[in-house]
Structure formats: C-alpha cells, structure tokens
C-alpha angles and dihedrals in degrees: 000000000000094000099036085060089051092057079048103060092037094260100127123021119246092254097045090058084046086063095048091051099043076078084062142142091012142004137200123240124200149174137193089291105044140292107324094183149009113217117218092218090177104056090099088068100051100037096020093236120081128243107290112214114231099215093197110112095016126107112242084248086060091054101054098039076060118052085037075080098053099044099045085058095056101253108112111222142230117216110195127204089006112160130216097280089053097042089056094045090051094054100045083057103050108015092189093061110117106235120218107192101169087048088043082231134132111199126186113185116227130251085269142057103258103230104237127239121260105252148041133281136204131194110196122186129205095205134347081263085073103063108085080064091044088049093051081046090044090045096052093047095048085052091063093049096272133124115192136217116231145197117187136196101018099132116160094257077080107027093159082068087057092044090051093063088041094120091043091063098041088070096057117096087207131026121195103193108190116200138165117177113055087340086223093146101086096052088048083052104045088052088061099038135088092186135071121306114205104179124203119190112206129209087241105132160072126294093283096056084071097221087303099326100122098045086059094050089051092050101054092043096054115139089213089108113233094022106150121217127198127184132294114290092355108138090146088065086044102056088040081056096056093042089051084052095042084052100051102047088050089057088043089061091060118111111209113237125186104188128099085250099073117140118237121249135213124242094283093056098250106133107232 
C-alpha cells in the first residue's frame, strides 16, 4: 500500500514499482550456507498483518539478514521469542526498534502509521507470573496498530479482584485471558463477557500443572460455552486471533451496495 500511494504522489516512478514488485509475493533469504527463509512478503494483502519473524532456533545473524528484507521494504518488522544476543543484534542493527524484554520482542514500526483495527481489546492476566506471556501478546497486537487494555493479576484465588474490573471488560470486542496454574480465569470470565474469549494457558505452576498441560485441559473443558484455546505460552496466536476476529467483524458490518455511489472502504472493508 505503501508503495501504491508513492506512485501516486509522484514519488517513484511506475517502472520502478514495477521493479520492486517484481520481489513479490515472496523473497529468498540466504546466508553463507544457503537460504535460511522465504519471506511471505504478501501476507499483508491477503490477512492484513506481514509476516512476523519467530527468533527461536535462528542465529542472531539470521535474524538480522531477515527482518533487513522487511524494513527496507517499508514494512517495519516483529521478531518473537527472540533472546538477549538476538535482541542486541537487532537493535545494532535498527536503533529505533522498540525492545520488549519481558516479551523477549523487538518491534520496529513501519514508514507508515499502521491503520488500527475496529474494536477493543482486553489482556487479562491470572498472576504477575503471567506477563511475559501478556507483553509477547501486547507486542503482537501494537504491531498491528492496536493498543490493548489490561488488566493484570485477577486469578480466581481472588476472584473479587476480577469482579471489580467487570465493566471494564464488558467493553472490550475480544478478551485474551492468560493463566498457568488450574487455568480456571477464562472460564470465570467467559461467564461475565459478551465479547470474544480467547483463552492461553501458561506453563506457570507447580509439578501437576505439567509445564502448562492442565491449563490447557481446563481450558478446553470450560464449561463457559464458545471459549476459544490456543496453545501453551502462546500470546503471539492469541493476539492473531483477536486481529482475525477484529477484522471480521469489521467486513460483517458492510452493507453491500451495487450502485456506482458506493463509498470506498479501507483495507478492512469498513466504508469511511
């Protein structure tokens, strides 16, 4: 889109975009051994979010060689599960990347505002314990333009503290409740919601909560009806979850129209 609006102000040339396109929709990456990735450059088009980039199992070099194709395209980047060597070699190599270390991300935002998604989104946390799994989550989401409300530390040990913030999260279109222990908080909260549960159990625990295991048993077994589970420790589905549903919603309030008169609509289908 970036690049569509520059041939439109005069800015490059038609054949020149037709050179940078000509990369698309996808690009090798390679080191000095061989292609270490394939970047899905269009993905952007068809989901309305890029390609984000899962650090775990590259080498910091990797990384780097990576994201240097998505940022010289305009499109900013987000590195996951990325450690402390990658993060410094990240940001060497980009000063103005937004390090997450809790989250283990590094985020730089692209050459242009991304436009931010219709609808309101809530983190909710079981314990402190939680967050490193609610800022990977956060960190997703504000890279697609959205910044989310939170409310942390309201496990079910407690659940006064969770009642207290109920019509705070009655405002919110999607909830993402993170919990380790019994991962009894989503089911608490989808009892209390109108909106959209997306429920991530977290490896938090003691030795019966298998590394995450049980969580995601409960979960799956609440009795809260439509709750939606995604895997252990994985706040970067989450957030895609709530950005697939964000993005929905916005197409389902489109009202068809056949005549010449239609009003245009931005990328996520809502006529402005």
């Amino acid at each position: 889109m970036a690049l569509l609006r520059a041939v439109a102000r005069g800015e490059v040339a038609p054949e020149g975009a037709l050179d940078q396109l000509a990369l698309a929709p996808f690009e090798a990456v390679a080191d000095a051994a061989g292609d270490v990735a394939t970047l899905d450059h269009h993905r952007a088009l068809r989901q309305g979010v890029p390609e984000v980039v899962y650090g775990a199992g590259k080498s910091p070099a990797q990384a780097v060689a990576i994201v240097g194709r998505l940022a010289v395209r305009g499109e900013g980047f987000l590195v996951t599960r990325a450690d402390d060597g990658m993060r410094a070699a990240l940001l060497a190599a980009y000063p103005a990347a937004v390090e997450n270390v809790l989250g283990r991300t590094v985020r730089l935002a692209p050459d242009e505002p991304v436009r931010s998604h219709c609808g309101r989104v809530c983190i909710v946390t079981a314990g402190t314990a939680d967050l490193p799994v609610a800022e990977e989550c956060a960190e997703t989401l504000r890279s697609a333009g959205v910044v989310a409300d939170r409310v942390t530390d309201v496990g079910v040990a407690g659940v006064h503290r969770l009642l207290a913030r109920a019509s705070q999260l009655a405002m919110a279109d999607v909830v993402i409740v993170i919990a380790g222990m019994d991962g009894a908080l989503p089911s608490a909260v989808g009892g209390i919601v109108r909106g959209a549960v997306i429920a991530v159990p977290t490896s938090v625990g003691y030795g019966a909560s298998f590394a995450g295991l049980a969580p995601l048993l409960t979960m799956l077994n609440s009795c809260a009806a439509g709750i939606t589970v995604v895997n252990i420790d994985n706040g970067f589905g989450a957030a895609m979850a709530a950005l697939r549903i964000l993005g929905s919603r916005a197409s389902s309030n489109v009202t068809p129209d056949a005549s010449s008169n239609a009003k245009p609509g931005n990328e996520f289908g809502v006529a402005t």
